[in-house]
C-alpha positions in Angstrom: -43.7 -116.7 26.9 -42.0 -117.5 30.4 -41.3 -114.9 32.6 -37.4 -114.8 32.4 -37.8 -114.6 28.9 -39.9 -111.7 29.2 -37.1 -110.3 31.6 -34.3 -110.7 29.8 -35.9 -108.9 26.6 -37.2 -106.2 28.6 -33.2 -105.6 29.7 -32.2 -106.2 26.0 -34.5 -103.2 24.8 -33.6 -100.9 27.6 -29.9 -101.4 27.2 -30.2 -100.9 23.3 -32.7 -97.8 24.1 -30.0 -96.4 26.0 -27.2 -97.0 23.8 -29.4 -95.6 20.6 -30.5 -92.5 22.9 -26.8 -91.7 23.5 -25.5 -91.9 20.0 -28.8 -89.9 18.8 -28.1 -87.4 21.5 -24.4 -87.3 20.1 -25.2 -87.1 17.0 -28.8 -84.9 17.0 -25.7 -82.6 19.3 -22.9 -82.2 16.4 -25.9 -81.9 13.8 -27.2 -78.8 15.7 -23.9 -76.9 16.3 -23.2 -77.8 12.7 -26.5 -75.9 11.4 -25.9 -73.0 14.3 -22.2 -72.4 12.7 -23.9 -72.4 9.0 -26.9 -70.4 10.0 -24.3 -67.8 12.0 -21.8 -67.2 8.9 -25.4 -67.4 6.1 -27.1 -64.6 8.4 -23.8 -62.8 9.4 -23.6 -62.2 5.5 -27.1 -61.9 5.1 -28.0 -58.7 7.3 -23.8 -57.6 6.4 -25.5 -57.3 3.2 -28.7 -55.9 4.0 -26.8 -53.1 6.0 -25.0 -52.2 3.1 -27.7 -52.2 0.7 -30.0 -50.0 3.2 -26.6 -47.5 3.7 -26.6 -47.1 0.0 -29.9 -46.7 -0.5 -30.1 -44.1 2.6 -27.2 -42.2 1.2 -28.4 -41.9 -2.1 -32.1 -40.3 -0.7 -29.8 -38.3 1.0 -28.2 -36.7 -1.4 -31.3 -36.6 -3.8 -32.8 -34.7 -0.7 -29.8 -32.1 -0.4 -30.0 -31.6 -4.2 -33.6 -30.7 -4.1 -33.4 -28.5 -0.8 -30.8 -26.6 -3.0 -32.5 -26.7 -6.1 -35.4 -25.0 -3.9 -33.7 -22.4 -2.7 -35.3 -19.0 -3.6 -34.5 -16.7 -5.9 -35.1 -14.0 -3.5 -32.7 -15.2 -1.3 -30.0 -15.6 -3.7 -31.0 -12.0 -4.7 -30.9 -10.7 -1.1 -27.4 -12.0 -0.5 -26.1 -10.8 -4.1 -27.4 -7.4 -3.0 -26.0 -7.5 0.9 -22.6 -8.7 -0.7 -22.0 -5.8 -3.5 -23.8 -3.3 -0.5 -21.0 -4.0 1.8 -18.4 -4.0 -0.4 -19.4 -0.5 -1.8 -19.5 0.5 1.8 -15.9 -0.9 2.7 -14.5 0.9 -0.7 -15.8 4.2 -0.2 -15.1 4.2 3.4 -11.4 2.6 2.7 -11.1 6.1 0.0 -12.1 8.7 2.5 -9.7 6.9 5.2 -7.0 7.3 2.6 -7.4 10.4 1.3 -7.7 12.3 4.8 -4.6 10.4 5.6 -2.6 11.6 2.4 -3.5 15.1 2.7 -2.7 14.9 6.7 0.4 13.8 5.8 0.8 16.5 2.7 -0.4 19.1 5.0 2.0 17.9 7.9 5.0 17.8 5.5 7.1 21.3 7.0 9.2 23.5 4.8 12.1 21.8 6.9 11.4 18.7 6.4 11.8 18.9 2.4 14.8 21.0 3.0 16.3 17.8 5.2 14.8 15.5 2.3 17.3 17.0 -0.4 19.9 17.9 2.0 20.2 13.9 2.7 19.5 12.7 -0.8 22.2 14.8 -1.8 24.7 13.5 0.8 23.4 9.8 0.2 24.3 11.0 -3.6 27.5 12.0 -2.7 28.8 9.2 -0.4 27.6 6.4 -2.7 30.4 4.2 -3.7 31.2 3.5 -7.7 30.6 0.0 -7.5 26.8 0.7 -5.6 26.3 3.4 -8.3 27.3 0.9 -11.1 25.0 -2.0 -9.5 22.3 0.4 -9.0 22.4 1.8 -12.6 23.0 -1.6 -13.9 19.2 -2.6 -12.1 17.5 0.4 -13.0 18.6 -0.2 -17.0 17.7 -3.7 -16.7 14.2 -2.5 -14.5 13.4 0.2 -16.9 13.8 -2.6 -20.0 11.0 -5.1 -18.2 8.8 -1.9 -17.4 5.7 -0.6 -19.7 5.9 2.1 -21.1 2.9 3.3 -19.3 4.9 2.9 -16.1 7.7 4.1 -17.6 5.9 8.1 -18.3 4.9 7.9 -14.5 8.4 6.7 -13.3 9.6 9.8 -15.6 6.9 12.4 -14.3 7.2 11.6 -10.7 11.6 11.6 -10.8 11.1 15.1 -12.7 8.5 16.4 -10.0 11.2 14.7 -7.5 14.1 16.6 -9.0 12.1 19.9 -10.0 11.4 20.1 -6.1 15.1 19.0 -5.2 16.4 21.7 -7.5 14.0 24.9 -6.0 15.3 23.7 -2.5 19.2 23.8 -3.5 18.6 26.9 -5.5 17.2 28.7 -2.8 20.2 27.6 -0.6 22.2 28.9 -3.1 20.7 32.3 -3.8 20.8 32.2 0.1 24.7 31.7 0.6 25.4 33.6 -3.0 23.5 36.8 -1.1 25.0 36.3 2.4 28.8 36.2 0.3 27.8 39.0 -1.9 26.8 41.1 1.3 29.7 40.0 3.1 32.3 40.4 0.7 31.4 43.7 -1.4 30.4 46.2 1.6 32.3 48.7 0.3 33.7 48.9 -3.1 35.3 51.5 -5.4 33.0 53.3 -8.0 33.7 54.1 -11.6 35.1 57.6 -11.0 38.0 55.8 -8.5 36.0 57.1 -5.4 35.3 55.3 -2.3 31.4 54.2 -2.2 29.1 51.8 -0.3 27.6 48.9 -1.4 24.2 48.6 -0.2 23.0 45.3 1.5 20.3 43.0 -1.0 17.1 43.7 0.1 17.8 47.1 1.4 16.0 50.2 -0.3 17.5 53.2 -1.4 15.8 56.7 -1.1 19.4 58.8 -1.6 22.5 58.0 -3.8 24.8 59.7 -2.2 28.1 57.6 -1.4 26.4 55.0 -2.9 27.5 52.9 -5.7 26.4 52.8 -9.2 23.6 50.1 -10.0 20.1 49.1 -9.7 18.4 49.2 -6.1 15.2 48.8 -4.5 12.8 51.4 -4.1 12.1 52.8 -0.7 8.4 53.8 -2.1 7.6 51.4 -4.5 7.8 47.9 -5.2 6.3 48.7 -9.0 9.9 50.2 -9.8 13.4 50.8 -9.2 16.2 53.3 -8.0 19.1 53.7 -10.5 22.3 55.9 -8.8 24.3 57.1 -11.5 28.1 59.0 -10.2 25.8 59.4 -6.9 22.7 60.7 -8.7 19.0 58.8 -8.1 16.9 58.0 -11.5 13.3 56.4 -10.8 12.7 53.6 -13.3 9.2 52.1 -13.5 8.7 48.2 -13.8 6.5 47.5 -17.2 3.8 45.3 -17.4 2.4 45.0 -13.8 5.6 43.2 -12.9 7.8 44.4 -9.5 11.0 44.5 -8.8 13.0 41.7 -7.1 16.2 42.6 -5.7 18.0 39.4 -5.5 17.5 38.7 -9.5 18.0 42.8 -10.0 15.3 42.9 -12.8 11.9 43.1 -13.2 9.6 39.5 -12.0 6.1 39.2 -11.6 6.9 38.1 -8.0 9.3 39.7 -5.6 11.0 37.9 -3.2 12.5 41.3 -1.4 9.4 44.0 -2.0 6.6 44.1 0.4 5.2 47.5 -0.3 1.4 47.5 -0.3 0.7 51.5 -0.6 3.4 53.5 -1.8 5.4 55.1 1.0 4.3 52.4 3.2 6.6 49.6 4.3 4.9 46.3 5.9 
């Protein structure tokens, strides 16, 4: 074979050698990027999947671990925090019960003589200056109240109104034995006697030892709170009270209590 035959194939084959390495390059290029693009999305999928499964899998021990840990808790401890609970709450009820009684019976103790008197001095002025139409309404809810209530509530509703009223009724009687006194005292200091002569009238309260110019009736006792002093056209008859009783001037009879006697020891005036 010449030697310019041998040249020119030698230039044939390189020239095709670098054509065919080009378009393999090329080619071998896309063929790569082509399976990198596959492999990414296959494997993106695959461990998306794998991290899932293993999530499951690791919330599901999980759990079955939380079940058992509870499942295992002692009895002892259950039993311990039963006891602790009911402990303290015996301790809070009894100590909630002293606090309120001391309180109430404070407050009962506290409570003057004054204050009650104010109490039914206002309820009865409140009672007073109530308007029809508030009366009405107000009667109107309590019938409608007193339907919906039990009867169970209905006997305490009655027994604390009657206490109310029982209480409100001592306290305006003894303003009125108080003012009927004060009139009676003011009004009969001297009055005329049976027989058309002049007498006194002697002040409630006030013992008698002597009936002279003094008018006929039933008086206290200077020496004795276990009778009475009866002056008859100015003469004194002792009358004995029966039955361990005393005498109490403002009712003029015979009581068990005496609101006007204080005589210990006969003779003796405290």
């Amino acid at each position: 074979m010449s030697d310019d035959l041998k040249t020119e194939l030698a230039d044939k084959m390189t020239e095709t050698k670098r054509n065919m390495s080009k378009d393999l390059k090329t080619e071998l290029t896309n063929k790569m990027m082509e399976t990198k693009r596959n492999m990414s999305e296959d494997l993106k999928t695959e461990l998306t999947n794998k991290m899932m499964e293993t999530k499951k899998n690791m919330s599901e021990e999980l759990a079955d671990k939380m079940t058992e840990t509870k499942k295992n808790m002692s009895e002892d401890f259950k039993t311990e925090l039963t006891n602790k609970m009911t402990e303290t709450k015996k301790n809070m009820s009894e100590d909630l019960k002293t606090e309120l009684t001391n309180k109430m019976t404070e407050t009962k103790k506290n409570m003057s003589e004054d204050f009650k008197r104010e109490i039914a001095d206002k309820m009865t002025e409140t009672k007073k200056n109530m308007s029809e139409d508030l009366k009405t309404e107000i009667t109107n809810k309590m019938t409608e109240t007193k339907k919906n209530m039990s009867e169970d509530l209905k006997t305490e509703l009655a027994d604390k109104m009657t206490d109310i009223m029982m209480e409100a009724m001592q306290l305006m009687f003894e303003d009125v034995k108080t003012e009927l006194t004060e009139y009676i005292n003011k009004t009969f200091s001297h009055r005329i006697d049976q027989g058309g002569e002049p007498c006194n009238h002697v002040t409630m309260g006030d013992c008698v030892a002597d009936c002279y110019n003094i008018c006929n009736g039933d008086f206290q006792s200077c020496n004795t709170c276990t009778g009475f002093i009866t002056c008859t056209n100015h003469n004194l008859y002792n009358r004995p009270c029966f039955g361990n009783l005393v005498w109490d001037d403002t009712t003029k009879t015979c009581e068990a209590t005496s609101n006007t006697c204080n005589i210990h020891v006969q003779g003796t005036t405290t």
